[in-house]
C-alpha positions in Angstrom: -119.5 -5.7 -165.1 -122.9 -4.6 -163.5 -125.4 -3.0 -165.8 -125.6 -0.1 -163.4 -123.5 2.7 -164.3 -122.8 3.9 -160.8 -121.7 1.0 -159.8 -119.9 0.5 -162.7 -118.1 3.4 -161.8 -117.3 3.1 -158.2 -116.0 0.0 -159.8 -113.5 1.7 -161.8 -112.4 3.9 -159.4 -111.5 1.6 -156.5 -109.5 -0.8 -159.1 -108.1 2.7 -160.4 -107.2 3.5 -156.3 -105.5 0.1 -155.6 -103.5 -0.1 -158.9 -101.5 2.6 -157.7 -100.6 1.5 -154.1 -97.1 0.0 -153.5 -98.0 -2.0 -150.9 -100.6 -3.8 -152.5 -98.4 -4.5 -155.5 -95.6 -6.2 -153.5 -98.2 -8.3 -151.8 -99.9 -9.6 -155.6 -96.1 -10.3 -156.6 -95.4 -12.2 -153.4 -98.5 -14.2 -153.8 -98.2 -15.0 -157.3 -94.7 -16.1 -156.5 -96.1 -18.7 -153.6 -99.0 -19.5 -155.8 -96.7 -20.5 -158.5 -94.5 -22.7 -156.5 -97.8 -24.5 -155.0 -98.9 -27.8 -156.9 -102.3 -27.8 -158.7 -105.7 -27.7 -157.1 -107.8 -30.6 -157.4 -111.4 -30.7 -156.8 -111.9 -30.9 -152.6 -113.5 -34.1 -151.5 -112.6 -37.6 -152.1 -110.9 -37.4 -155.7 -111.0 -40.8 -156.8 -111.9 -44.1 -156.1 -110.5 -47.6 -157.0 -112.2 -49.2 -160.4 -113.1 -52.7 -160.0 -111.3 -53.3 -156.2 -108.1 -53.0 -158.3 -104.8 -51.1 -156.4 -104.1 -49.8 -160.5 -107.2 -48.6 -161.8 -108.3 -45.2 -160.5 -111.8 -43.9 -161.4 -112.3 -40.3 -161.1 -115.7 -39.2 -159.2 -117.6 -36.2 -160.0 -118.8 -34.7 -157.1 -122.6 -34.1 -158.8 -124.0 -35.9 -161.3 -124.7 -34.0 -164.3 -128.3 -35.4 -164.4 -128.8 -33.7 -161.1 -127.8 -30.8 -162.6 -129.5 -30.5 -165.1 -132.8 -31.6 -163.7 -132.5 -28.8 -161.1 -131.1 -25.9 -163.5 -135.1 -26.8 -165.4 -136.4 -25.6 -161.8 -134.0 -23.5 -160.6 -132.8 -21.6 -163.5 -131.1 -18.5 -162.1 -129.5 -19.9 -159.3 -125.5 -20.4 -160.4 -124.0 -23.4 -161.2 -121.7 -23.8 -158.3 -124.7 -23.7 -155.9 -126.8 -26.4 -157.6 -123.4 -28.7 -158.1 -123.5 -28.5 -154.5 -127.1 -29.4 -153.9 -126.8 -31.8 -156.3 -123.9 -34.1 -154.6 -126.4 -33.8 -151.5 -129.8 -35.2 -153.4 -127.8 -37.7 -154.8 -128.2 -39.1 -151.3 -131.9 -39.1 -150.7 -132.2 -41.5 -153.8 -132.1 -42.0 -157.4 -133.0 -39.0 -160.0 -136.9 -40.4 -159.8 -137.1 -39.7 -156.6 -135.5 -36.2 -156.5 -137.9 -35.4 -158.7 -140.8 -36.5 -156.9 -139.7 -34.9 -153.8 -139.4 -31.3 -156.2 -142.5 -32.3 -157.1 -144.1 -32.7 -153.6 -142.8 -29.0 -153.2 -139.4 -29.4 -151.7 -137.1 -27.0 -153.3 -134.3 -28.5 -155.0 -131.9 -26.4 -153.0 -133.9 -27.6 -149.7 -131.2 -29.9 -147.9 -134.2 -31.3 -145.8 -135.7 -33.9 -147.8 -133.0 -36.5 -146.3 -133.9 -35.8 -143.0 -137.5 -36.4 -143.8 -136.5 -39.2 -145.4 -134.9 -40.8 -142.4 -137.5 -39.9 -140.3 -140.1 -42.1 -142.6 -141.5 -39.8 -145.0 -142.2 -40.0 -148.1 -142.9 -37.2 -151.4 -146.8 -38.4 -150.8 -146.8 -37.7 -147.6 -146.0 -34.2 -148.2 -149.4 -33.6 -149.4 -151.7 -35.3 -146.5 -154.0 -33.4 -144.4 -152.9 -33.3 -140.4 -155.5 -31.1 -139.4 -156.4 -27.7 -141.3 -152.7 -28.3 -142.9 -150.9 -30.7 -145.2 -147.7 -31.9 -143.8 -145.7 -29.8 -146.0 -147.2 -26.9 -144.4 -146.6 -28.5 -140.8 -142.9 -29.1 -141.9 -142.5 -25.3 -143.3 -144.0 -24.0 -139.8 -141.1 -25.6 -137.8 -142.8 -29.3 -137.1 -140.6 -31.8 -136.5 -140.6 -34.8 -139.0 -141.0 -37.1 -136.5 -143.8 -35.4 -135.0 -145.3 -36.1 -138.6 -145.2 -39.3 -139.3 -146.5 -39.9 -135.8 -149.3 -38.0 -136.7 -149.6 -40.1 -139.9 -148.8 -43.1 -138.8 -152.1 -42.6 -135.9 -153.9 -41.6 -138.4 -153.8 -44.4 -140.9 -154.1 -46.9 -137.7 -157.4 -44.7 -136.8 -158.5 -45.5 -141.0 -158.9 -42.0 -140.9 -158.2 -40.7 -144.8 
């Protein structure tokens, strides 16, 4: 329950105003019925994939590696588990772990989706910190820059040796 007593309350009393109503009864029962006849809910996504190139052995696949999880709960603390499970199955595609991390560390957020797109574009969690002008290219990237524009910008740069 929510530490608030009003809430609290207003709580109690709609659960106390739908216990009562017919209608809504009849509807739980015929759900519960249909739910009950349904077969088990397994996790969405691809559930499992073949061990070894063999048509017998099946290998279960997590959808987020724990290590993700666990490195982004350390910087994310309060946001729930479900949520960083599901931004954790996405970094798994910029790279390994190491690099996560040093994409975090660059300033991404570990619930920013972005860092593959940067990625693909050419950048790198270094690049995050260079100067373009009065800004770094983190800032560029926050203002609505496009990532290509970016490492075009870089990429003139280091051919001018400018630093």
């Amino acid at each position: 329950m929510v530490e608030d007593s009003g809430v609290d309350e207003l709580l109690r009393q709609w659960a106390a105003e739908r216990s009562d109503d017919a209608e809504l009864r009849e509807v739980n029962r015929i759900k519960d019925e249909w739910l009950a006849e349904a077969p088990p809910r397994s996790a969405p996504g691809i559930p499992v994939q073949r061990a070894n190139g063999g048509p017998r052995g099946l290998v279960r696949v997590e959808s987020a590696d724990p290590a993700y999880v666990a490195a982004m709960r350390k910087r994310a603390p309060e946001v729930p588990d479900v949520l960083l499970a599901a931004a954790a199955s996405y970094w798994q595609l910029v790279g390994d772990l190491t690099e996560a991390e040093r994409w975090w560390d660059a300033g991404i957020s570990p619930l920013d989706q972005r860092a593959l797109d940067y990625r693909a574009a050419g950048l790198t969690p270094a690049d995050l910190g260079r100067r373009l002008g009065p800004m770094t290219v983190l800032q560029h990237l926050r203002r609505g820059s496009a990532a290509a524009w970016c490492v075009a910008r870089l990429q003139r740069q280091r051919r001018d040796g400018v630093a």
